[in-house]
C-alpha positions in Angstrom: -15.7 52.2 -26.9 -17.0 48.4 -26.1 -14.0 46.0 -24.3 -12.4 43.5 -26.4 -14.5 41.3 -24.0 -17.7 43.0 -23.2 -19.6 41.0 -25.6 -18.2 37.3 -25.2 -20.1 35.4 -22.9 -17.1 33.7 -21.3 -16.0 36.8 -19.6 -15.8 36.5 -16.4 -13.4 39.1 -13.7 -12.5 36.0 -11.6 -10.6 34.7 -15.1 -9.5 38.2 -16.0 -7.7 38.5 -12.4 -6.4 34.9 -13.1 -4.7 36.5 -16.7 -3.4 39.6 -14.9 -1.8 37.5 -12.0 -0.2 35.2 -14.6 0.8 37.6 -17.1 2.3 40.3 -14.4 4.3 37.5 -13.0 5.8 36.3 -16.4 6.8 40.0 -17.3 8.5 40.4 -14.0 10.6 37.4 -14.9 11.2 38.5 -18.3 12.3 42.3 -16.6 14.7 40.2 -14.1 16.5 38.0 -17.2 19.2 40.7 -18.4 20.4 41.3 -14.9 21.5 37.6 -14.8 23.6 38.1 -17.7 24.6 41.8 -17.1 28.5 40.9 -17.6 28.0 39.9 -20.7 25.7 42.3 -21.5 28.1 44.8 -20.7 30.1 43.9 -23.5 27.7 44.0 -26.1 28.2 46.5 -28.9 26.1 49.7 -28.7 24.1 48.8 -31.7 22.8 45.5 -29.7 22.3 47.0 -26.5 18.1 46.8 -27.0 18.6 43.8 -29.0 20.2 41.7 -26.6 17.3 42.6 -24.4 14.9 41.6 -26.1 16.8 38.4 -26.7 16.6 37.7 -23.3 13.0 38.5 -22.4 12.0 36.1 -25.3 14.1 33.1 -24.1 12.6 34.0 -20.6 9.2 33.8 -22.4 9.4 30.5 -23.9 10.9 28.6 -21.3 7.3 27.9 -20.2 4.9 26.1 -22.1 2.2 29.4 -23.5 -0.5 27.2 -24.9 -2.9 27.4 -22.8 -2.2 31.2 -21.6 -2.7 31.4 -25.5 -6.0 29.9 -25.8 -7.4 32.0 -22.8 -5.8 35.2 -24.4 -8.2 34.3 -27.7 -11.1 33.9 -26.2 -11.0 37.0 -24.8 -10.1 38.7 -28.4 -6.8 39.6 -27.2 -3.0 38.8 -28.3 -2.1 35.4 -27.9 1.2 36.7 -27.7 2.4 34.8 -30.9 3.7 37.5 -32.8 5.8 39.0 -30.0 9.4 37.8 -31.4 10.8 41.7 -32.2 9.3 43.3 -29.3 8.4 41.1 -26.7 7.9 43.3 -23.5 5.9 45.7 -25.5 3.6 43.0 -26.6 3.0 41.8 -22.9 2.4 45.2 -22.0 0.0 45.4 -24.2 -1.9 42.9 -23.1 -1.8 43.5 -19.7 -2.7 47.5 -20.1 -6.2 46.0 -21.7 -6.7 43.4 -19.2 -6.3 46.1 -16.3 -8.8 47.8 -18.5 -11.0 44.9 -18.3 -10.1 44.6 -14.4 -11.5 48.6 -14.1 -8.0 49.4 -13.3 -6.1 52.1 -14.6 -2.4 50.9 -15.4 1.0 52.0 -16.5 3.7 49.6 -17.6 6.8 50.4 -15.1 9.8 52.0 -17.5 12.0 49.1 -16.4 12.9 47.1 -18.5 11.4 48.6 -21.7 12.9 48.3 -25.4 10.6 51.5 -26.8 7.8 49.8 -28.2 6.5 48.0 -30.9 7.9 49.9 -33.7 11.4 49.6 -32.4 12.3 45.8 -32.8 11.0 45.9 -36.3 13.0 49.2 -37.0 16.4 47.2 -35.1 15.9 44.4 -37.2 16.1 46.6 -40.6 18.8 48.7 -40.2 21.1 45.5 -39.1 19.8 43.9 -42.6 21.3 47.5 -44.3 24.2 47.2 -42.4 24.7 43.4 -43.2 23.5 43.2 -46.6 23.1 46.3 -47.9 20.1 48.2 -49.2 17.1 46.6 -50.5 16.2 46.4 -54.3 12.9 48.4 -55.2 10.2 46.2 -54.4 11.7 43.8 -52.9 13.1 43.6 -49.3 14.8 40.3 -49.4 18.4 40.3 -50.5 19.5 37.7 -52.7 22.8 35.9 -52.4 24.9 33.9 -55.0 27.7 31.9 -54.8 30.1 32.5 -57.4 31.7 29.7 -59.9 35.1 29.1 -60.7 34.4 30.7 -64.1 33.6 34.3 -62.4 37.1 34.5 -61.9 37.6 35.2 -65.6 33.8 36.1 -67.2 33.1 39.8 -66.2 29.9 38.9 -68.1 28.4 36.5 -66.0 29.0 38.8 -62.6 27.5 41.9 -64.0 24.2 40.0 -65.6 23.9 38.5 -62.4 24.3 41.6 -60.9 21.8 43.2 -63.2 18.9 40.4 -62.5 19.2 41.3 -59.3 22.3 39.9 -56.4 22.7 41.7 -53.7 25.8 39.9 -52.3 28.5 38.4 -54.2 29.5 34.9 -51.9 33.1 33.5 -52.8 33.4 29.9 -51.0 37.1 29.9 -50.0 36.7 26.3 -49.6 37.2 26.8 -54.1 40.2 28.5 -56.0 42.6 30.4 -54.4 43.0 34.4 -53.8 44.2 35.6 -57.3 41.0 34.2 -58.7 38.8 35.7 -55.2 40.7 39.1 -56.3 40.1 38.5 -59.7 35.8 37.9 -59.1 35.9 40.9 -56.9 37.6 43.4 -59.1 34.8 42.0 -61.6 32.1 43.3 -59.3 33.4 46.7 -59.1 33.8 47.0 -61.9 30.1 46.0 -63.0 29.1 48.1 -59.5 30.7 51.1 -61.6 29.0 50.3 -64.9 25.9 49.6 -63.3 25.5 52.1 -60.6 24.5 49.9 -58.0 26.5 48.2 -55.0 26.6 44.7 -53.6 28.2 43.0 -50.7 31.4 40.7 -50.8 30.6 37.5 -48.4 33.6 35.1 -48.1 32.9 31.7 -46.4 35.7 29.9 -44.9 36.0 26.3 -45.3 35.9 25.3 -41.9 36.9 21.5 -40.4 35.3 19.6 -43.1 35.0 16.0 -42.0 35.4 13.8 -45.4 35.5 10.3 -46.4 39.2 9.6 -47.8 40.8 8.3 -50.8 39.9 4.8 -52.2 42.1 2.3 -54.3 40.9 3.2 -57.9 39.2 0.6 -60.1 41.2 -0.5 -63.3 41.4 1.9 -66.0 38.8 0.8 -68.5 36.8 2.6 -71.0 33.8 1.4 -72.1 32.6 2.1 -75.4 29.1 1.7 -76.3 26.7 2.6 -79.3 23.1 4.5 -78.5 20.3 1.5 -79.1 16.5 1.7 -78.8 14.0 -0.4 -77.1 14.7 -3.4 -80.1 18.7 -3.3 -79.3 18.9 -1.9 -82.6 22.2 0.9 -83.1 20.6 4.2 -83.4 23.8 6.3 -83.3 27.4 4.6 -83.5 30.0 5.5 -80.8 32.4 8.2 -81.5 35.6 7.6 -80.0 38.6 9.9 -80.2 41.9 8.8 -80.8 45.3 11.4 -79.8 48.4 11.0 -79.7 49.9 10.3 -76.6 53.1 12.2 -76.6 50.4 15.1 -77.1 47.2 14.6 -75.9 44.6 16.8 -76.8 41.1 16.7 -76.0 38.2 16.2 -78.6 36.7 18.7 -80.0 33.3 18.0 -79.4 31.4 15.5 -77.1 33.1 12.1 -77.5 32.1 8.1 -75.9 35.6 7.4 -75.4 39.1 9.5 -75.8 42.0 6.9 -76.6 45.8 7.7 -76.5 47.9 5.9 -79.8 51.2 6.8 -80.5 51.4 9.6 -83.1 53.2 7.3 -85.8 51.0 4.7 -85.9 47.3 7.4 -85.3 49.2 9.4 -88.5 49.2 6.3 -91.0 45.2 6.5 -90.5 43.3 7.5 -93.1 39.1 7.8 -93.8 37.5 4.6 -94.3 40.3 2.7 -92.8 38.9 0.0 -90.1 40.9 -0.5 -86.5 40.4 -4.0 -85.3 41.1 -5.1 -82.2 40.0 -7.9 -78.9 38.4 -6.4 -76.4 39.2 -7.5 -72.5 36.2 -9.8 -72.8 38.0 -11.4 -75.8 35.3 -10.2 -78.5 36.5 -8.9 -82.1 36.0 -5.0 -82.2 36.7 -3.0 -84.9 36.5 1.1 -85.5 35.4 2.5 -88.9 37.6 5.8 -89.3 35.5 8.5 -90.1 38.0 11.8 -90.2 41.4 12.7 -90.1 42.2 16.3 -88.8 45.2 17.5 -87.6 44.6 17.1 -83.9 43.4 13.3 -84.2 40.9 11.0 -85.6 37.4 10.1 -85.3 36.3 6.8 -85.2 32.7 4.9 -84.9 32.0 1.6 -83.3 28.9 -0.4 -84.0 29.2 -2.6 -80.9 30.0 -2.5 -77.3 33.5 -2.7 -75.8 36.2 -2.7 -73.5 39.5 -0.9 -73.9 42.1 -1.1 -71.0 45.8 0.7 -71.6 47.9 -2.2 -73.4 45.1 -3.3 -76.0 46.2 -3.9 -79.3 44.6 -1.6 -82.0 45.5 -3.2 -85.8 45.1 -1.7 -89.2 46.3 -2.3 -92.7 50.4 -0.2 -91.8 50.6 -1.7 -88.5 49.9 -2.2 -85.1 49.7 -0.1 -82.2 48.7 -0.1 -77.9 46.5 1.6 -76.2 48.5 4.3 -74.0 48.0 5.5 -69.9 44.2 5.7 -69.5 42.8 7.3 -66.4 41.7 4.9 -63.0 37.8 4.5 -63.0 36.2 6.0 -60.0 36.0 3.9 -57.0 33.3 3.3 -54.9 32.1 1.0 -52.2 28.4 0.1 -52.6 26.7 0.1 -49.2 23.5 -1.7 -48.3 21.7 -1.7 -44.8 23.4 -4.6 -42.5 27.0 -4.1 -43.8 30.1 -3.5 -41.9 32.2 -0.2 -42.6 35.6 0.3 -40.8 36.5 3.8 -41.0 39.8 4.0 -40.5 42.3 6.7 -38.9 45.0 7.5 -41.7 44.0 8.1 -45.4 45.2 5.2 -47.3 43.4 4.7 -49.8 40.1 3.0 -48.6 38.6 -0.9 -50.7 35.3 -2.5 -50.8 34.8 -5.7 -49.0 35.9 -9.0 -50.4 33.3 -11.7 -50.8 34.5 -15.5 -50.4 33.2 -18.3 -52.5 30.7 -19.3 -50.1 29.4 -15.6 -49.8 30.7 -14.6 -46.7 32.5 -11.4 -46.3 36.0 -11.5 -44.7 37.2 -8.1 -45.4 34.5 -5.4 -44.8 34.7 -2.2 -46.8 37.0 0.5 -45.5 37.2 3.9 -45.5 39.8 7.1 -44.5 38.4 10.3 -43.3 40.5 13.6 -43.2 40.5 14.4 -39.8 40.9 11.2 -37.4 41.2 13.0 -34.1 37.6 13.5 -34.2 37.4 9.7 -33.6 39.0 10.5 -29.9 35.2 12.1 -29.2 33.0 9.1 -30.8 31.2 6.3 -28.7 29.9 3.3 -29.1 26.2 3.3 -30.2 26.4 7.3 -31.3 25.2 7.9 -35.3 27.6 8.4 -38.1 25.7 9.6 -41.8 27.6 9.7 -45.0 27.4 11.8 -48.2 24.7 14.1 -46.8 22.6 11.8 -45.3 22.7 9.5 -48.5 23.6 6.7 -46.3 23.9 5.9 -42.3 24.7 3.5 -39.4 25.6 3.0 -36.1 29.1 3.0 -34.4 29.3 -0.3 -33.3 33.1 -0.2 -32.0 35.5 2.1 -31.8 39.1 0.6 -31.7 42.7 1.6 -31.8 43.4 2.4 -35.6 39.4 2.6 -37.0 36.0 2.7 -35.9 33.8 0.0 -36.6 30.6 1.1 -38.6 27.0 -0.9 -39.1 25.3 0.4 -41.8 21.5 1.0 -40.8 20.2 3.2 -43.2 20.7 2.8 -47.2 18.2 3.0 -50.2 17.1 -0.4 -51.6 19.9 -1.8 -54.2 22.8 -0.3 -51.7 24.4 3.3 -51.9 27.5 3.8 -53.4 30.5 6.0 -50.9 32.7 7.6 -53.1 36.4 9.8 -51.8 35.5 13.4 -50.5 32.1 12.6 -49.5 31.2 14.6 -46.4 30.6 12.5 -42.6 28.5 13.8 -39.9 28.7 12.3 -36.3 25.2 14.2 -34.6 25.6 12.8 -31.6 29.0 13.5 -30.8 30.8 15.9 -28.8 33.2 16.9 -31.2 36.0 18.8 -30.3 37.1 21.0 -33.2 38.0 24.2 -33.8 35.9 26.1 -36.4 38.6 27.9 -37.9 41.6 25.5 -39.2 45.1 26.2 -40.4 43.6 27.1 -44.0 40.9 29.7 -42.4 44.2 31.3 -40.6 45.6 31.3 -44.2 43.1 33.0 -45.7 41.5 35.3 -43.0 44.5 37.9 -43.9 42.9 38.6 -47.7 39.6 38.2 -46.2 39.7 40.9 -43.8 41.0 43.3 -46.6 38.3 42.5 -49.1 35.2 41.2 -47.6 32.4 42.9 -46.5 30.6 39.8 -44.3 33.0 37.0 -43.3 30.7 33.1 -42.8 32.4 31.2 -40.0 31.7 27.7 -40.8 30.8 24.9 -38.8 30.6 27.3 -35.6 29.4 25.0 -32.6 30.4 27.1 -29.7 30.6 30.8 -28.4 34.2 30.3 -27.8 34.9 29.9 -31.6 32.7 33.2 -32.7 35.4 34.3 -30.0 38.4 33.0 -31.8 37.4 34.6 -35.0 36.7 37.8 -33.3 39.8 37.9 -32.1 42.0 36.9 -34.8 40.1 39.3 -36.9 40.8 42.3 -34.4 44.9 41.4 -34.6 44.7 41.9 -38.6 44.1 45.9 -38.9 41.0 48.2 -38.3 39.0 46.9 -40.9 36.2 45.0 -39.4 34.4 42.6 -41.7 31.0 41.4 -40.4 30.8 38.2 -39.1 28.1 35.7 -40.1 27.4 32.4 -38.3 27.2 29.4 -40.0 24.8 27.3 -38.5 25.3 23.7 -39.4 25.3 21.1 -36.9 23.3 20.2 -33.8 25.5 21.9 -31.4 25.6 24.8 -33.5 21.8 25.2 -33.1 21.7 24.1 -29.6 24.2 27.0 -28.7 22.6 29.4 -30.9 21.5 32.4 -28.4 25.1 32.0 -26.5 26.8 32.6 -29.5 24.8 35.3 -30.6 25.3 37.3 -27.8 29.1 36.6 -28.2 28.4 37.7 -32.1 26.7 40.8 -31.0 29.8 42.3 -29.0 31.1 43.6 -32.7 28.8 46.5 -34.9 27.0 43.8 -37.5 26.4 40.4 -37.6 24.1 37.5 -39.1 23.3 33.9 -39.5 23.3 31.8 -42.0 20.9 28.3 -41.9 22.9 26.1 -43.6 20.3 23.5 -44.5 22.5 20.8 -45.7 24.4 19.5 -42.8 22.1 20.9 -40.3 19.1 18.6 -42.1 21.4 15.5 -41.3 23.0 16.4 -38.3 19.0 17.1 -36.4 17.5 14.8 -38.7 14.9 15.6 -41.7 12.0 15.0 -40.5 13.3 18.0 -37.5 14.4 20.4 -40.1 11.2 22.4 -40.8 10.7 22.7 -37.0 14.7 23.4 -36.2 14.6 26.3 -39.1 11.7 27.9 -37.5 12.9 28.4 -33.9 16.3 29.9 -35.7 14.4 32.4 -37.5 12.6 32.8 -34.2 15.5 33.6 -31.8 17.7 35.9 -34.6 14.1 38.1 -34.9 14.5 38.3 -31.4 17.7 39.2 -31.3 17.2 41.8 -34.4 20.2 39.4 -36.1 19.0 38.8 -39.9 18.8 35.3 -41.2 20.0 34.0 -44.7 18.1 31.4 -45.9 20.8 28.6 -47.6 21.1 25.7 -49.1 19.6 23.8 -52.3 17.0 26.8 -53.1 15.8 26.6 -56.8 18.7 23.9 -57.2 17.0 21.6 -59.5 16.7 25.1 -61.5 19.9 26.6 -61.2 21.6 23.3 -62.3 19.4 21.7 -65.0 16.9 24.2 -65.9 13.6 23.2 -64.4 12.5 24.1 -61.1 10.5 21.1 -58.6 7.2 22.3 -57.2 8.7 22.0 -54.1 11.6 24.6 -55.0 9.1 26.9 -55.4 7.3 26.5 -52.0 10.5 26.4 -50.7 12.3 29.2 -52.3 8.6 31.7 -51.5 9.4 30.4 -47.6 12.6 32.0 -48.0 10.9 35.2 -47.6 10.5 35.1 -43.9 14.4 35.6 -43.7 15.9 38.5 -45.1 18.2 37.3 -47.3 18.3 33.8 -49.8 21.3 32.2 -51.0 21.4 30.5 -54.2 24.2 28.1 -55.5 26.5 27.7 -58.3 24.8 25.9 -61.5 25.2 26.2 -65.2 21.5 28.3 -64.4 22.0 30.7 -62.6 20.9 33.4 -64.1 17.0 31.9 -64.3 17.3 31.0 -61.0 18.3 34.4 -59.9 15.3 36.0 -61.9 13.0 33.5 -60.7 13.8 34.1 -57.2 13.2 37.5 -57.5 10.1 37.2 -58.9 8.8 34.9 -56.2 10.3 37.1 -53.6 8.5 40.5 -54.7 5.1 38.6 -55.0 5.6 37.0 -51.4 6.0 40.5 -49.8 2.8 41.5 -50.4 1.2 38.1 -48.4 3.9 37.8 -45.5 6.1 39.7 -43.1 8.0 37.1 -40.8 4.7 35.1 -39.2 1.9 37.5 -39.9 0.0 37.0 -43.0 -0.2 40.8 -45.2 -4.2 40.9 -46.1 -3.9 42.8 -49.1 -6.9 42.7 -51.7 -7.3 39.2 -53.2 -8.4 39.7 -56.5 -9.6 36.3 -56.3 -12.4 37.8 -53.8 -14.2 39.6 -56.3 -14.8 36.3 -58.9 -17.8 34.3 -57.0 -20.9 35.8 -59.1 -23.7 37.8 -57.9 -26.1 34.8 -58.3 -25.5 31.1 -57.3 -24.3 28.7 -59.9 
């Protein structure tokens, strides 16, 4: 049998020597890696044992810079070692048992060190995706993962169709409801388990220290009622406004412009055909037509725009009658690149910034966020992004009682900050605790019902720790722990907290794409998602893929084109997670379909080069 090299006219024994020398060296390093963590090796479960290994001799490998070693490699027909994530010392080996070859040396790899081949990583890596996630489908070895609505808590219907197109794991965001309607979701999926004969895991996220934007002073209460018009201005459909009585309010029986509380003596003298005049706050003449009487209230159609506020005077032929209590508009505080935002340390309710008559601002918008300690860890000049990445600026100041914001980054026309909009500081050493008071709260019904336990917003090794620990005090039963990874410190900690994660019998990580896109910026995220699947392949830890897959789908109905490419990239983790949307179904059935066609092109990095139809269309002759 001919060399990998015999026939390439590059080949030369002075650069084959040159490989061997370089290649022996880096394996000896990579050998020597786990000794310099042996303590905490020592207290890694028996299940990691290899794993953690092999985590180690791949940071070991990339700590240098492979490129060129990888360009030699090919031109010699050999491994360029870029597939060697699962099994790294085998892969090395390998290389260097040919190369000796080439030499005219017979060699051996030393037994030190080794992790038992090829096979082995790969075969790690699935039974810790059974032991996470459970057993694959049929034809499909990516699990899928769907977080459950409020409405699961009481539609056994939607959990077992979802279940029947295809969820593998049942997720159940604590940060939503409250346990009776958890228990109530989960006794569901038995139940459909039962019907159905199949199982699927229980994930329960905690919330985790969600940083949010506070309360703002609410606008006035004013409803605005306005006809449908075409392009002319011409009325094309009247607006339907519903009017209750406001001793009793109830809501309109079907879609409505406007829902107005009367008092029930005067809304009773109403009758069909009647018309309701009134002035608007802009001091126009409105009227109503009365359309139907029912017992619940009346319908009533405007022909022209208007304003309503609580004290308006509504008049017909028995009498007159106000308005009642109408609900505050929703605040916001428009944003545009230049502005001054204070963000302030308590929660009162936060105002936009008051413009003078000469169009200066006086007052700059203000803002609350729920937990102002974090504040203690900011610096002048560090980043601060709002409403997940929607808008962002610069910390100019950071004072006693608020933090002085400049906004730097805002689409044309402003952006618009509403309450319970979520704040990420990238750049800041935050000292926070993933799991809060809340997460201690709920932990206890957690640990009796889950299957996989998310530790959100994990940034350190001390808080997979923490969990661990708090876990261990509630009982025997061990959930698995997943690990959330959502910020820049999160990521930049990654293999230190695996190895922490590996000290209990299963464990995974989630890429939570949302905060983590903002917190190591968008244009980083492709590259930032790829070394994560990189270093849990390593370590044998799967990987669920999160955040925004098929949204556009699963909440109005109609995949992007991007979804798509997106959601067929999933594959290369082994599980996907889908959100809530009124969808969800199609979205489920559409991800399984992309899924199952994906794993016959790709496995991780390598491309699967099964028979392309499309090979056998170019005709026999030229066209």
């Amino acid at each position: 049998m001919a060399h990998p090299a015999e026939d390439n006219a590059d080949f030369s024994p002075a650069e084959v020597e040159a490989l061997l020398q370089e290649l022996t060296a880096i394996r000896a390093e990579l050998v020597a890696e786990p000794g310099l963590h042996q303590h905490g090796i020592d207290k890694i479960h028996a299940h990691y044992q290899s794993s953690a290994r092999n985590l180690l001799h791949y940071l070991a490998l990339r700590r240098r810079d492979l490129r060129p070693l990888q360009l030699r490699l090919a031109a010699l027909g050999l491994s360029s070692l870029g597939r060697a994530e699962s099994h790294v010392l085998a892969t090395v080996d390998a290389v260097l048992a040919v190369l000796h070859r080439l030499a005219g040396r017979a060699w051996q790899p030393p037994a030190s060190g080794n992790n038992g081949g090829f096979a082995r990583g790969e075969q790690l890596l699935a039974e810790h995706t059974d032991a996470l996630l459970g057993s694959a489908a049929p034809g499909r070895k990516v699990r899928i993962m769907v977080t459950m609505p409020s409405e699961a808590a009481h539609d056994y219907t939607l959990v077992h169709d979802l279940l029947k197109q295809g969820m593998d794991c049942m997720r159940i965001n604590c940060a939503h409801d409250d346990a009776q309607a958890w228990e109530r979701m989960i006794g569901h999926l038995r139940r459909a388990e039962e019907a159905m004969g199949r199982s699927c895991r229980v994930v329960m996220d905690l919330g985790g220290p969600k940083l949010r934007t506070g309360p703002l002073e609410p606008d006035p209460a004013v409803v605005k009622v306005r006809p449908v018009r075409d392009g002319y201005g011409r009325v094309t459909a009247p607006a339907r406004v519903w009017l209750t009585a406001e001793d009793a309010p109830q809501p309109p029986p079907s879609q409505a412009s406007a829902s107005l509380p009367v008092p029930a003596d005067w809304l009773r003298g109403l009758q069909t055909s009647d018309r309701v005049t009134f002035t608007d706050v802009r001091d126009a003449e409105r009227s109503f037509a009365i359309v139907d009487v029912t017992d619940a209230g009346c319908w009533a159609e405007a022909q022209q725009t208007a304003y309503l506020t609580p004290g308006t005077v509504l008049q017909h032929a028995q009498g007159k009658a106000s308005v009642g209590a109408l609900p505050p508009g929703e605040s916001t505080l428009t944003l545009q690149e230049g502005d001054t935002l204070f963000v302030t340390r308590d929660l009162r309710p936060g105002r936009p910034a008051t413009v003078d008559s000469s169009g200066q601002v006086p007052t700059p918008a203000s803002v609350g966020c729920t937990i102002p300690e974090v504040f203690d860890d900011v610096r002048s000049g560090e980043s601060i992004w709002f409403d997940d990445g929607k808008m962002g600026g610069v910390v100019e100041k950071v004072e006693a009682d608020r933090v002085r914001v400049r906004i730097t980054h805002a689409p044309a026309g402003g952006a618009k900050l509403r309450s319970d909009k979520g704040i990420n500081l990238p750049d800041s050493p935050l000292r926070l605790a993933a799991l809060t008071d809340k997460d201690l709260h709920d932990l206890p019904f957690v640990a009796r019902h889950a299957d996989v336990v998310e530790l959100s917003f994990a940034n350190s090794a001390h808080d997979v720790e923490s969990l661990q620990q708090h876990l261990a005090q509630l009982g025997e039963r061990q959930p698995a722990i997943v690990l959330k990874i959502e910020t820049r410190r999160a990521f930049e900690n990654l293999p230190a907290m695996l190895l922490v994660a590996m000290r209990t019998p299963c464990c995974g990580v989630m890429i939570a794409r949302g905060d983590l896109a903002v917190e190591c910026g968008f244009e980083r995220l492709a590259e930032v998602q790829e070394e994560i699947l990189w270093i849990c392949e390593a370590a044998h830890v799967p990987v669920i893929w999160a955040t925004q897959v098929l949204e556009s789908l699963a909440k109005q109905g109609m995949p992007s084109r991007a979804e798509i490419t997106d959601a067929a990239m999933g594959h290369r983790a082994e599980c996907v997670m889908l959100n809530k949307g009124p969808h969800m179904l199609s979205a489920v059935r559409v991800l399984d379909d992309i899924l199952r066609r994906m794993q016959a092109h790709q496995a991780k990095k390598s491309a699967m080069l099964r028979e392309l139809r499309l090979a056998h269309t170019l005709p026999a002759e030229p066209v």
